[in-house]
C-alpha positions in Angstrom: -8.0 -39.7 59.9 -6.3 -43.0 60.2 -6.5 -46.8 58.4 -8.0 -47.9 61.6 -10.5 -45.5 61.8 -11.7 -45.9 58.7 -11.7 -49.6 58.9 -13.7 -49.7 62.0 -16.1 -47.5 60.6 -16.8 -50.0 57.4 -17.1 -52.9 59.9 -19.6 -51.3 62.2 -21.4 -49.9 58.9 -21.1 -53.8 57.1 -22.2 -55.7 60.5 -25.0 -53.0 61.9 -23.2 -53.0 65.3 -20.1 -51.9 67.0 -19.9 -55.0 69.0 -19.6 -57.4 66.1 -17.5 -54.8 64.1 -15.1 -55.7 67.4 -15.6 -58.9 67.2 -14.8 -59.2 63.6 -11.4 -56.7 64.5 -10.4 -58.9 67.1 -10.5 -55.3 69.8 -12.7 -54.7 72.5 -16.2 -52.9 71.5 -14.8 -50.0 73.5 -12.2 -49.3 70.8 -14.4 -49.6 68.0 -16.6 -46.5 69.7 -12.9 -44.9 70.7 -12.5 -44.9 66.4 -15.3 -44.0 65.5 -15.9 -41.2 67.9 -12.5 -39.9 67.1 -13.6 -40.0 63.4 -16.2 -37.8 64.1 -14.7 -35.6 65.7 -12.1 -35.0 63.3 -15.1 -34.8 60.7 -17.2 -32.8 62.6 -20.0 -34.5 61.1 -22.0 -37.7 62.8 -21.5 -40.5 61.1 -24.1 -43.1 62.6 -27.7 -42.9 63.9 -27.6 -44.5 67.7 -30.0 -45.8 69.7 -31.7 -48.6 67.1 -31.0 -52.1 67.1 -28.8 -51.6 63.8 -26.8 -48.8 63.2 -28.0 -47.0 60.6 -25.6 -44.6 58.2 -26.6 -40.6 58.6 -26.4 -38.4 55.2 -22.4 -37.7 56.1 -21.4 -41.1 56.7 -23.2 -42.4 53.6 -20.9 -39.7 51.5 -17.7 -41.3 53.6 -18.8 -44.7 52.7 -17.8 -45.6 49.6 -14.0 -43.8 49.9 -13.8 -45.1 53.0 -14.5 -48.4 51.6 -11.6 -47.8 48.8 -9.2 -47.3 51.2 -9.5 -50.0 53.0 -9.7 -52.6 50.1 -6.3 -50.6 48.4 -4.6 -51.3 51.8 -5.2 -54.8 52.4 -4.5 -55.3 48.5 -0.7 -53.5 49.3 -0.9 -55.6 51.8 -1.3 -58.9 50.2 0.6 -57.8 47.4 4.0 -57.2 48.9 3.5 -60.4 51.2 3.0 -62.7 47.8 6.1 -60.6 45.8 8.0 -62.8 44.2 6.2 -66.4 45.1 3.7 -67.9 43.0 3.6 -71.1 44.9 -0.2 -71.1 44.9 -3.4 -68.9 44.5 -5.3 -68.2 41.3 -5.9 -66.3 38.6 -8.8 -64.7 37.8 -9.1 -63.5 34.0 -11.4 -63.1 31.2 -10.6 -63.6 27.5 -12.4 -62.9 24.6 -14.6 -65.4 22.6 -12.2 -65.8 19.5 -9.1 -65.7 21.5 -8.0 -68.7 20.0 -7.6 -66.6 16.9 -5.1 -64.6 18.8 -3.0 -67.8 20.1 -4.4 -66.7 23.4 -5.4 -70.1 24.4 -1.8 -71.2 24.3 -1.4 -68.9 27.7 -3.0 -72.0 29.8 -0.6 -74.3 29.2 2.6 -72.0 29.2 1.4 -70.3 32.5 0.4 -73.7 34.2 3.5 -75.1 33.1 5.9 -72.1 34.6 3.4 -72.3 37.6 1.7 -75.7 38.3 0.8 -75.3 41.4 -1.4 -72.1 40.6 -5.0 -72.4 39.6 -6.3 -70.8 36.5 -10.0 -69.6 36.3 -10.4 -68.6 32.5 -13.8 -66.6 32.0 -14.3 -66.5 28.0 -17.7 -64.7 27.0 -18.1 -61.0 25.2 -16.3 -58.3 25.9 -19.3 -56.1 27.2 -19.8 -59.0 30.2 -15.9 -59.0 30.5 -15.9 -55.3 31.4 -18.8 -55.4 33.7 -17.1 -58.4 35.8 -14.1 -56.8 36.6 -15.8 -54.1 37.1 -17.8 -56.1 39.7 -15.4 -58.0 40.9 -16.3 -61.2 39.6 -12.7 -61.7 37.9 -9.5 -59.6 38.2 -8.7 -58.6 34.5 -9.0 -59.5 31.1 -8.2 -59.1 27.5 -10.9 -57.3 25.5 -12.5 -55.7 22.2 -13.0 -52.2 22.4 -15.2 -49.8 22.7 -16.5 -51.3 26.3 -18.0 -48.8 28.6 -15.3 -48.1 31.0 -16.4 -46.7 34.4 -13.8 -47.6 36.9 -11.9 -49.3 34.8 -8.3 -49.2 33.3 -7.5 -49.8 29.9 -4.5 -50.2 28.2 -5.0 -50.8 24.2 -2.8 -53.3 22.5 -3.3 -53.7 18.5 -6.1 -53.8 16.5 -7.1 -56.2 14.0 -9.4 -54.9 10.9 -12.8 -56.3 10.5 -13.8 -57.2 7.2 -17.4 -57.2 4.9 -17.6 -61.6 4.6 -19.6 -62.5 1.3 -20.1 -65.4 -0.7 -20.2 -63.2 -3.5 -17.6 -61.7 -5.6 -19.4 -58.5 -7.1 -20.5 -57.4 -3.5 -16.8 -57.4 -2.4 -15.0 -56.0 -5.5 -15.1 -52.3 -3.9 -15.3 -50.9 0.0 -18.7 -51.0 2.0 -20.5 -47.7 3.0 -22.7 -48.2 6.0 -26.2 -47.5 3.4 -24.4 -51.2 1.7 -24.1 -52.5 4.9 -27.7 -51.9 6.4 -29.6 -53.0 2.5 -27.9 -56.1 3.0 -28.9 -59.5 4.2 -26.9 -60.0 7.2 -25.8 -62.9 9.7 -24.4 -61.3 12.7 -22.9 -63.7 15.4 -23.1 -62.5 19.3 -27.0 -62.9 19.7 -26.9 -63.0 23.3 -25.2 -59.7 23.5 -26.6 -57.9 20.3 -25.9 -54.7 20.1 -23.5 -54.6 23.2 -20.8 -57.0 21.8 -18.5 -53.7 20.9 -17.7 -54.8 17.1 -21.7 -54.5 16.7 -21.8 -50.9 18.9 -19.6 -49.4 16.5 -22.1 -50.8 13.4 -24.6 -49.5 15.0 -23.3 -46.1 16.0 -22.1 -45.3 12.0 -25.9 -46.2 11.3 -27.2 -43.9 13.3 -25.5 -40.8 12.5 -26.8 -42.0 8.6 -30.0 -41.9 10.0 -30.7 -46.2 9.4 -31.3 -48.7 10.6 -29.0 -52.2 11.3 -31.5 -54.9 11.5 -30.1 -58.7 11.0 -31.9 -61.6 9.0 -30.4 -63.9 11.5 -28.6 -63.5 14.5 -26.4 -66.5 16.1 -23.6 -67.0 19.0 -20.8 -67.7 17.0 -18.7 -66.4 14.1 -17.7 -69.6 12.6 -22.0 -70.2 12.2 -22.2 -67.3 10.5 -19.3 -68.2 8.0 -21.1 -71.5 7.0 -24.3 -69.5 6.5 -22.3 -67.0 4.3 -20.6 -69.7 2.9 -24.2 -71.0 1.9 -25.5 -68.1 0.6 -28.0 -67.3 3.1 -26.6 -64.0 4.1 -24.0 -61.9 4.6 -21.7 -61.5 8.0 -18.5 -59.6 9.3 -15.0 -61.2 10.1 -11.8 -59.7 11.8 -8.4 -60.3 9.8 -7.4 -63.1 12.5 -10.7 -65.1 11.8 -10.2 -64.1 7.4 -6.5 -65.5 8.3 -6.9 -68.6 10.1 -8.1 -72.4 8.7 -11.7 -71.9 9.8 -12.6 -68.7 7.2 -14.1 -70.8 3.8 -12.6 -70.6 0.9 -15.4 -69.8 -0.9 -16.0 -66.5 0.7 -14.8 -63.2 -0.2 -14.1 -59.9 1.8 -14.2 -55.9 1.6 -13.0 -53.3 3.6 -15.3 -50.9 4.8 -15.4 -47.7 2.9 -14.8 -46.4 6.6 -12.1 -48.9 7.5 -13.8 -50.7 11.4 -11.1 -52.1 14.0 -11.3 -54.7 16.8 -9.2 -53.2 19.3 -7.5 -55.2 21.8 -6.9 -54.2 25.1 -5.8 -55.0 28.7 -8.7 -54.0 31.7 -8.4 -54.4 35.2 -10.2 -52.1 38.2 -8.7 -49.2 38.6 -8.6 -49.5 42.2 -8.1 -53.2 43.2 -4.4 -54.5 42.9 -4.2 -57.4 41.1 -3.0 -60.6 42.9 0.6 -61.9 42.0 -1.1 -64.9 39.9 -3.5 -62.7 37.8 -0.4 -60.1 37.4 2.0 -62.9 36.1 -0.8 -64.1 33.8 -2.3 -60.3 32.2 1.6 -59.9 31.9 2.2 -63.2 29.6 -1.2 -62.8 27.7 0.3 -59.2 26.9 3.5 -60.4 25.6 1.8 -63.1 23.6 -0.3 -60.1 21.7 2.5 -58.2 21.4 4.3 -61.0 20.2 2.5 -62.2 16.9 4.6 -62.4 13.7 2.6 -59.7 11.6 2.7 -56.1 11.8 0.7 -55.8 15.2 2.7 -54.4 18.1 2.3 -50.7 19.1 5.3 -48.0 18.3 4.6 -46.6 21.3 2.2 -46.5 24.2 -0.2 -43.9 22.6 -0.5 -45.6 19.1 -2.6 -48.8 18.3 -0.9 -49.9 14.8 -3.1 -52.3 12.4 -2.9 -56.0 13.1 -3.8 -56.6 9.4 -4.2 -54.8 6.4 -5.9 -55.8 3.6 -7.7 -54.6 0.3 -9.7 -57.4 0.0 -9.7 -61.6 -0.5 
């Protein structure tokens, strides 16, 4: 089984024909057949139904498809990798960063990378990190920095620190001792990420402790945005939650106070890209600065070692 054979038999498969598969190859329509029928036989298995107008896959080639499909792409990627090694003289970068990156000094990776690379074009995707996962995982962008949990299929994943999130109240007595989960579900809360709900991966892990108590997490008001929700705590409409970054920065109110959870929560931050798509040279250079910024931050943040995700912030409370 060869590289050609394989990529014939995608071509013919993705243009219904074994003439415009040769077309598309740049051979004669003879050699196409040649690759094929060689395929086959090698297979001992038929691999096309003949005779229609379109060719149409049979049970064997369906099974083929898809790893024939993977080996083609991971060539062509080797491919374009080594031929872009070492120049970054153009191209883009494809990435996705998470909502609160700026939190994180994560925005600051624009203008460092575009100034070691002008003439490389940046395509920043920021949105949650469930929609971050499922576009690489499409295709739609290269890699991306994250919050864990994310559902994962295909992906690879490559924790970096995590940051503690934090019970946000504007009032004192509710944040003068850790928050069980019972607490946390009686209260009146203001959770940001509305569009994503339940998927955004801070609110999965809510609403996975809830569940094994048997409740129920069910928001007075849901909004987009975390700094929203900190004016409506701040007001005394409702309670929210907060990462240490966010309880850190200038935006967090001074009139609110925080608690731990009596079952300490994490943001976990990780690198994603496909597991079977190369990155480009650009998107490379750029995962590879946005990890040395993380693992970079003046506070106790970076991992011992490979296996271990240390806390970006502890706290007992503000």
């Amino acid at each position: 089984m060869t590289l050609n054979q394989l990529r014939a038999f995608v071509e013919a498969h993705r243009l219904g024909s074994f003439t415009a598969a040769a077309d598309a190859l740049a051979v004669a329509q003879a050699s196409v057949s040649e690759l094929v029928r060689r395929l086959e036989e090698e297979l001992d298995a038929q691999l096309f139904v003949r005779g229609s107008r379109r060719l149409a896959l049979t049970a064997a080639g369906q099974e083929l498809l898809p790893y024939a499909e993977q080996a083609v792409h991971a060539a062509d990627g080797g491919v374009h990798a080594v031929r872009s090694l070492g120049s970054l003289g153009g191209g883009t970068a494809t990435f996705g960063m998470p909502r609160n990156a700026d939190y994180y000094l994560l925005s600051s990776l624009v203008q460092t990378f575009h100034m070691r690379y002008p003439a490389v074009r940046v395509r920043l995707v920021g949105q949650n990190s469930a929609e971050t996962a499922a576009a690489i995982q499409a295709g739609e962008i290269e890699a991306g920095m994250l919050i864990l949990p994310i559902d994962d299929e295909d992906l690879t994943v490559r924790p970096l620190l995590r940051d503690e999130v934090f019970y946000v109240t504007a009032d004192p007595a509710r944040a003068a001792e850790p928050v069980t989960i019972q607490q946390f579900s009686e209260a009146d809360l203001v959770l940001y990420d509305a569009h994503y709900g339940w998927k955004d991966p801070t609110r999965r892990q809510l609403a996975e402790r809830a569940q094994l108590a048997g409740l129920r997490l069910e928001p007075m008001i849901e909004i987009e945005h975390v700094e929203a929700a900190l004016k409506l705590a701040a007001g005394k409409v409702g309670d929210t939650i907060a990462s240490g970054a966010v309880i850190d920065s200038d935006a967090f109110p001074a009139a609110l106070h925080t608690a731990p959870f009596a079952e300490p929560l994490y943001d976990v931050i990780a690198l994603a890209q496909h597991r079977a798509r190369p990155l480009s040279n650009a998107t490379r250079e750029f995962a590879r600065l946005a990890e040395d910024t993380i693992r970079e931050l003046h506070i106790p943040s970076a991992l011992s070692g490979p296996d271990e995700v240390a806390p970006l912030i502890a706290r007992r409370g503000r």
